[in-house]
N, CA, C and O atoms as a MOPAC input file, in Angstrom:
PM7 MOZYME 1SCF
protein

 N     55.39800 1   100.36200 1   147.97500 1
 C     56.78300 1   100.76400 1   147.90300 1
 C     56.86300 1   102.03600 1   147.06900 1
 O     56.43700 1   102.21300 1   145.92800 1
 N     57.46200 1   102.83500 1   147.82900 1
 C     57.85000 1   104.95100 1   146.88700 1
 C     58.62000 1   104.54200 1   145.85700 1
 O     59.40100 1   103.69800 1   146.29700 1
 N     58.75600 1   104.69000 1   144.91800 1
 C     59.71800 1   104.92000 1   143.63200 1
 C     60.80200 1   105.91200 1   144.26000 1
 O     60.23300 1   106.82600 1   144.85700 1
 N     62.08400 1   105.99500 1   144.29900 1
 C     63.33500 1   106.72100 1   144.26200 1
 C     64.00000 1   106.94900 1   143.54200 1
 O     64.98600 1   106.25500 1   143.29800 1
 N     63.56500 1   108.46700 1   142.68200 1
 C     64.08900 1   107.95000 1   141.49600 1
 C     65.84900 1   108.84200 1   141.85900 1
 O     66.21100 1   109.61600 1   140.97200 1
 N     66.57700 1   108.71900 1   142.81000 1
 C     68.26300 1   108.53300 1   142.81900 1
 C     68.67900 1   107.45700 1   142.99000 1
 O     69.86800 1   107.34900 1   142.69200 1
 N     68.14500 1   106.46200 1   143.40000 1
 C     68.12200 1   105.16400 1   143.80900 1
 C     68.03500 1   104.44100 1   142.65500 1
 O     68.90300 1   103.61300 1   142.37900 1
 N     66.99200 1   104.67100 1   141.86500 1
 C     67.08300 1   104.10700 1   140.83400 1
 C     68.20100 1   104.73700 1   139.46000 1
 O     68.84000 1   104.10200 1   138.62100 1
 N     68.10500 1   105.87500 1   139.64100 1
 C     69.05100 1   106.16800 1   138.77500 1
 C     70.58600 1   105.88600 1   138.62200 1
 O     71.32600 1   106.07300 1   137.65600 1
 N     70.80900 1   105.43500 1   139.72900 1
 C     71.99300 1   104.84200 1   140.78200 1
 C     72.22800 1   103.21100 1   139.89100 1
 O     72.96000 1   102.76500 1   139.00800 1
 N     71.50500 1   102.90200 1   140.45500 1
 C     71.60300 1   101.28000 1   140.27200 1
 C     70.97600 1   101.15300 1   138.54100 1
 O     70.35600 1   100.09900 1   138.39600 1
 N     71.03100 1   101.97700 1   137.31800 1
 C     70.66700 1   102.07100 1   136.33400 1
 C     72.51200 1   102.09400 1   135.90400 1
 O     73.19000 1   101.12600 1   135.55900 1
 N     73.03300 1   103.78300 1   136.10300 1
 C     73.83100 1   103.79300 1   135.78300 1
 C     74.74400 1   102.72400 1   135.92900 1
 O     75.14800 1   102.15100 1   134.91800 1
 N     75.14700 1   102.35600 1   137.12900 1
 C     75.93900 1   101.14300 1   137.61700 1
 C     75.71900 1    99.84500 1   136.67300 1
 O     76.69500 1    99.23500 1   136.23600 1
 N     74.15600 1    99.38200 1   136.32600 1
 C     74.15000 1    98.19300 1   135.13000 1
 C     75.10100 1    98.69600 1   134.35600 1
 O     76.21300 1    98.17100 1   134.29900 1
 N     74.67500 1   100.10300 1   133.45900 1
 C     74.84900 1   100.22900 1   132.29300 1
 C     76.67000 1   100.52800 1   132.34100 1
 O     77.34800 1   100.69300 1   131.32700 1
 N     77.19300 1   100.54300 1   133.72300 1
 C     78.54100 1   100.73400 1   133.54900 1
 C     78.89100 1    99.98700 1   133.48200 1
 O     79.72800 1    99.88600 1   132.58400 1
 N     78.64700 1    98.91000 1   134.22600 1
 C     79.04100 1    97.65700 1   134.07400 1
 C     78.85200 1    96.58500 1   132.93800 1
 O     79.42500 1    95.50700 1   133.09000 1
 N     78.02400 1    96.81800 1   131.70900 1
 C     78.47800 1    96.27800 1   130.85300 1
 C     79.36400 1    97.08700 1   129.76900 1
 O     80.02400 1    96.65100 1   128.82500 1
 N     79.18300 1    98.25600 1   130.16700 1
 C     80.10800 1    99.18200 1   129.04500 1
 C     81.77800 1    98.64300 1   129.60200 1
 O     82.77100 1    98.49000 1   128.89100 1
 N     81.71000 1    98.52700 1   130.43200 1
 C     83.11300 1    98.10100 1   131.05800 1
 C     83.84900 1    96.80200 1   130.49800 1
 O     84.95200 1    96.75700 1   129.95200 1
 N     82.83300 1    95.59400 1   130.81000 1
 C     82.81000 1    94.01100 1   130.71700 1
 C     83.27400 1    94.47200 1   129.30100 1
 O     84.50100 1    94.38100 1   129.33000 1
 N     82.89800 1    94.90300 1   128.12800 1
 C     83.38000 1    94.90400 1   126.76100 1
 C     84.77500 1    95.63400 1   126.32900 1
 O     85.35400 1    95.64300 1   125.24200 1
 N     85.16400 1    96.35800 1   127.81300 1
 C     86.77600 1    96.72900 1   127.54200 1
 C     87.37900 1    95.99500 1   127.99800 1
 O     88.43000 1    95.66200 1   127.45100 1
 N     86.95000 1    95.39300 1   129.26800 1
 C     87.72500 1    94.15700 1   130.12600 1
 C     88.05000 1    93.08300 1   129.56400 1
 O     89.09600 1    92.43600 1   129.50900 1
 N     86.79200 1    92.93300 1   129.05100 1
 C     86.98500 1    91.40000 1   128.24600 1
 C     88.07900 1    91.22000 1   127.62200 1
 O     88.79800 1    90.23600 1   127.79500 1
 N     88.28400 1    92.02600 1   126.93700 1
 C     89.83600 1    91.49000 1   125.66700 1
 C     91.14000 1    91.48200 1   127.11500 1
 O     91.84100 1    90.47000 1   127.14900 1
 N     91.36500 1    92.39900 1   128.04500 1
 C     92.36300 1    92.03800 1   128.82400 1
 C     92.11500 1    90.96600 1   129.67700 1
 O     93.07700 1    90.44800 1   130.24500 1
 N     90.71800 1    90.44500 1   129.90700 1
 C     91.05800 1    88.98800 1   130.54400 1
 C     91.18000 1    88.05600 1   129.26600 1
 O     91.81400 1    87.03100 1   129.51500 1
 N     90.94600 1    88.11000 1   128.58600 1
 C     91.29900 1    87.22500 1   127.54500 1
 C     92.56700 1    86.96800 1   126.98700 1
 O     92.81200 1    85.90100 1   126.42500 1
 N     93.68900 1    88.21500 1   127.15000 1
 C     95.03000 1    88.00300 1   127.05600 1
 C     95.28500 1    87.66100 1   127.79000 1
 O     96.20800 1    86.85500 1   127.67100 1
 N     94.62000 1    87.97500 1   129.57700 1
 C     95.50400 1    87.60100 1   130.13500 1
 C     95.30000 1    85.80200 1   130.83600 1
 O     96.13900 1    85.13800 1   131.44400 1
 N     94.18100 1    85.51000 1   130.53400 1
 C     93.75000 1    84.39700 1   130.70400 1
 C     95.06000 1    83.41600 1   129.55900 1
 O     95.71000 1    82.51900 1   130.09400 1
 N     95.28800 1    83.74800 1   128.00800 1
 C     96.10600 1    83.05100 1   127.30500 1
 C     97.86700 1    82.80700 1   127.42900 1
 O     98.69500 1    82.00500 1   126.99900 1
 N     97.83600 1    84.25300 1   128.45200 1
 C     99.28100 1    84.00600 1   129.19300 1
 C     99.66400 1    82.90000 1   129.79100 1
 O    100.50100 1    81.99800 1   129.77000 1
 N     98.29800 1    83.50200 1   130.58900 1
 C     98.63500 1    82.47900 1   132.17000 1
 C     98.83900 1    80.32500 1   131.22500 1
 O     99.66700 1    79.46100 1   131.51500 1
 N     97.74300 1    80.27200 1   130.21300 1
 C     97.77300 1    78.57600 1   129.52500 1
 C     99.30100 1    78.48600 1   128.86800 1
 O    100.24800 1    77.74600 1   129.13200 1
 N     99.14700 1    79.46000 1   127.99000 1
 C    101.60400 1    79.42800 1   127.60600 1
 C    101.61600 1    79.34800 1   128.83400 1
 O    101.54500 1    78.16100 1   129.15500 1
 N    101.69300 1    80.30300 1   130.07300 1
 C    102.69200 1    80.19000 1   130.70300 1
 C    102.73700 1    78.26100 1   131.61600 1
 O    103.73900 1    77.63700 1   131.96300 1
 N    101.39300 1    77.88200 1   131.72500 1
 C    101.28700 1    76.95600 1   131.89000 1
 C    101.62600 1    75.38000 1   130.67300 1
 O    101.75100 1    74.19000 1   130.96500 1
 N    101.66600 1    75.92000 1   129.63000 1
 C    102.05900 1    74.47300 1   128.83200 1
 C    103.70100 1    74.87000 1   128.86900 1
 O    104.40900 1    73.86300 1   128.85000 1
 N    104.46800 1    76.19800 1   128.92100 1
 C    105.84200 1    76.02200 1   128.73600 1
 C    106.38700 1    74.95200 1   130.30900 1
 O    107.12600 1    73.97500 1   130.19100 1
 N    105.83800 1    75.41900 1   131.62300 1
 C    106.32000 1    75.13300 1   132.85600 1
 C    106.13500 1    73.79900 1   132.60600 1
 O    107.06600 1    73.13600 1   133.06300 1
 N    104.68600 1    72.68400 1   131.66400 1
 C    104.62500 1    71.39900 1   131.59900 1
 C    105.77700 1    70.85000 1   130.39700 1
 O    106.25900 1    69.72400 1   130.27600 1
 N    105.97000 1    71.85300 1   129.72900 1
 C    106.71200 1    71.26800 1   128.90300 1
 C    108.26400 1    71.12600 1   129.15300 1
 O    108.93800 1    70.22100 1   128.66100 1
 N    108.90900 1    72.43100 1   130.22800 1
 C    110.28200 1    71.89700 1   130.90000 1
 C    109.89100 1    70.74500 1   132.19300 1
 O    110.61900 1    69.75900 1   132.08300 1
 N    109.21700 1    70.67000 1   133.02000 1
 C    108.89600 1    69.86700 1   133.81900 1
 C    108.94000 1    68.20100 1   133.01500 1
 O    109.57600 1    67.25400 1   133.47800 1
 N    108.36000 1    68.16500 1   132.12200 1
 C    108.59800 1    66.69400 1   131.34600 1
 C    109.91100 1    66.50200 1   130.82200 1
 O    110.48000 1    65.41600 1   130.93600 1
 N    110.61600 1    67.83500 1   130.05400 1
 C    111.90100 1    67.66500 1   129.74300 1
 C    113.16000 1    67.12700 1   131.06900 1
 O    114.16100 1    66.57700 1   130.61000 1
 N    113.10600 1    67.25500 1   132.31200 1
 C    113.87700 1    67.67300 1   133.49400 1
 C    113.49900 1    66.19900 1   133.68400 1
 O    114.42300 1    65.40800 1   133.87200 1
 N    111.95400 1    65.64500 1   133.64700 1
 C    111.72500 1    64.79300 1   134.34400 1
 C    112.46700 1    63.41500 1   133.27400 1
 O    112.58900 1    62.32900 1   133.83900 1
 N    112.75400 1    63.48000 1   132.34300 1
 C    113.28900 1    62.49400 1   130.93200 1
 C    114.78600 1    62.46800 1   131.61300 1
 O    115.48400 1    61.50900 1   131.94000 1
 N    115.00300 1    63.81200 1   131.69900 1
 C    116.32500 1    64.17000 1   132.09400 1
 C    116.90700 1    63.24800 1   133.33400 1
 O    118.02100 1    62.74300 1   133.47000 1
 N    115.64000 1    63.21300 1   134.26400 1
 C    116.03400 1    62.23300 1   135.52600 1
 C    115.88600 1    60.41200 1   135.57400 1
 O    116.38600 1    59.55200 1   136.29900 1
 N    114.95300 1    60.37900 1   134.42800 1
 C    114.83700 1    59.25900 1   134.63100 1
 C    115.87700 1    58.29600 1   133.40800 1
 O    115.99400 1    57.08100 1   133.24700 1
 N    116.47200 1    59.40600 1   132.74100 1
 C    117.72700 1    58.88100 1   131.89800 1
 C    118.78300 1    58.41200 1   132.90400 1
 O    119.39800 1    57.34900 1   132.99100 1
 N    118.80400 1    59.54400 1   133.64400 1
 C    119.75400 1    59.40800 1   134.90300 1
 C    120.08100 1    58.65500 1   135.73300 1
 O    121.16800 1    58.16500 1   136.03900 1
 N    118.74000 1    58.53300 1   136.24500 1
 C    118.48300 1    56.86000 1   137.23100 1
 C    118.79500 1    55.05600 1   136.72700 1
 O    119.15400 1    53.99100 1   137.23100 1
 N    118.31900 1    55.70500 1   135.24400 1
 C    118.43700 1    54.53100 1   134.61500 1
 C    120.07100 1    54.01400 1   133.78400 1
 O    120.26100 1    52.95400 1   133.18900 1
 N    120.83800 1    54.88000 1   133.94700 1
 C    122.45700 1    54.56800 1   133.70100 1
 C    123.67400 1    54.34900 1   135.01100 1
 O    124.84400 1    54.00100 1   135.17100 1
 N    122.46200 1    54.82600 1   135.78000 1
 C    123.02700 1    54.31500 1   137.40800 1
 C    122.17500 1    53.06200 1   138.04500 1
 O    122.82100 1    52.68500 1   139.02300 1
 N    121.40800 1    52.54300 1   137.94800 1
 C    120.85400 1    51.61300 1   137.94800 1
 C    121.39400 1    50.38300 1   136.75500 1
 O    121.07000 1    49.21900 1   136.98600 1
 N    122.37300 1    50.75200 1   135.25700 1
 C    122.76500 1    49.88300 1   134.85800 1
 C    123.80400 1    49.69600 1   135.13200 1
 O    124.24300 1    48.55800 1   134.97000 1
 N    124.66200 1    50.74500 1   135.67300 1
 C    126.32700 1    50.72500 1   136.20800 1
 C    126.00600 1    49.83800 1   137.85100 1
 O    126.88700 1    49.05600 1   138.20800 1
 N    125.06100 1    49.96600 1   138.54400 1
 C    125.35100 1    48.84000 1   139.65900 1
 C    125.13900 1    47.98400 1   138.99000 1
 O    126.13900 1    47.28100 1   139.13800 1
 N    124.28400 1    47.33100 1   138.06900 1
 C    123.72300 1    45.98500 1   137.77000 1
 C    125.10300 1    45.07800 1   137.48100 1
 O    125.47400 1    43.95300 1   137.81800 1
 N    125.65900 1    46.15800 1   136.68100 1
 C    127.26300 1    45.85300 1   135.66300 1
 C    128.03000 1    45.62500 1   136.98100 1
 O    128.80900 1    44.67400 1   137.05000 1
 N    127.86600 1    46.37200 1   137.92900 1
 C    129.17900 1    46.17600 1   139.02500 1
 C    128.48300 1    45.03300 1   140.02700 1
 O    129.12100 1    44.14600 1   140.59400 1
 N    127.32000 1    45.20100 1   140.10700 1
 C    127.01700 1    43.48400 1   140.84900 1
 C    127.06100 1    42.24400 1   139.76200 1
 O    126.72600 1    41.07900 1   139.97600 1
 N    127.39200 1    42.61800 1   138.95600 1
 C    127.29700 1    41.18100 1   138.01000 1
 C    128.98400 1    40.86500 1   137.66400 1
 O    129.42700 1    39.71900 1   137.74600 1
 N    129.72500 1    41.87800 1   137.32500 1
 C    131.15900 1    41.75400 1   137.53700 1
 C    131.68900 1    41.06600 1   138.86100 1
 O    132.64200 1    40.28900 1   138.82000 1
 N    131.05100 1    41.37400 1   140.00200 1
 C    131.41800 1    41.18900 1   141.59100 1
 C    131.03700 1    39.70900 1   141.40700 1
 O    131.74100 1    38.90100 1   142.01300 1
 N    130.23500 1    39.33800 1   140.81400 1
 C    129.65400 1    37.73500 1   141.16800 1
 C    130.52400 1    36.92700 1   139.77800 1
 O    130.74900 1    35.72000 1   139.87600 1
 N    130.87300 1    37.52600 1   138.79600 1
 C    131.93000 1    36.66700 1   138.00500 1
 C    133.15900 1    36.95900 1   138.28600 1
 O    133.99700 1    36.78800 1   137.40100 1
 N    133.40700 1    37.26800 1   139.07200 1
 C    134.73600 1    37.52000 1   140.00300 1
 C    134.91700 1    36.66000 1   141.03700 1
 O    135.98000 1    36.29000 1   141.53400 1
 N    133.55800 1    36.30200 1   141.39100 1
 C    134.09800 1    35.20400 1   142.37300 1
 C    133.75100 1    35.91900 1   144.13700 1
 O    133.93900 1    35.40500 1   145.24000 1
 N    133.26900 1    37.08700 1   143.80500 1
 C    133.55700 1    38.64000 1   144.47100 1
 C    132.10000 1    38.14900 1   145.22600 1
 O    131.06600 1    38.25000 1   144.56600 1
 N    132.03800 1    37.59300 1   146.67800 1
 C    130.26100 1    38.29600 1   146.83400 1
 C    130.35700 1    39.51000 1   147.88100 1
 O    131.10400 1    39.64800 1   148.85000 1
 N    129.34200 1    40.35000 1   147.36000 1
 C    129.00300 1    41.93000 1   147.41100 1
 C    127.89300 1    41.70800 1   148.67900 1
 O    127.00100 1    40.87800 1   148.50800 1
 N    127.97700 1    42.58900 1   150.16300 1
 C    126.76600 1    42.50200 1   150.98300 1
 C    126.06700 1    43.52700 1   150.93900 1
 O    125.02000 1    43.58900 1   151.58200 1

């Protein structure tokens, strides 16, 4: 195999750019990697709030029938 040396000088520079690079990059994937986890614990943290929110909800309508089928049956009242 011939030695080339543009070929090689090619694929030299390119390593060496590529880690000179990776050490500027790095810190912007690293912010932007810590965005994206906030942006992901705030979306879990209204998603649980909304979801409290619904199941408060369900559960004061679920005691208002209980109250209105249990009124209906001491009334004398039957409900179909």
């Amino acid at each position: 195999m011939k030695f080339h040396l543009p070929s090689f000088l090619l694929g030299y520079t390119a390593g060496a750019g590529s880690v000179l690079l990776s050490r500027h990059v790095r810190p912007l994937l690293v912010e932007l990697a810590t965005s994206a986890y906030r942006f992901g614990d705030m979306v879990m943290a209204r998603t649980a709030i909304k979801q409290e929110d619904l199941e408060d909800l369900l559960a004061e309508a679920k005691a208002r029938a209980r109250r209105a089928t249990a009124n209906g049956h001491a009334n004398g009242h039957a409900r179909a």
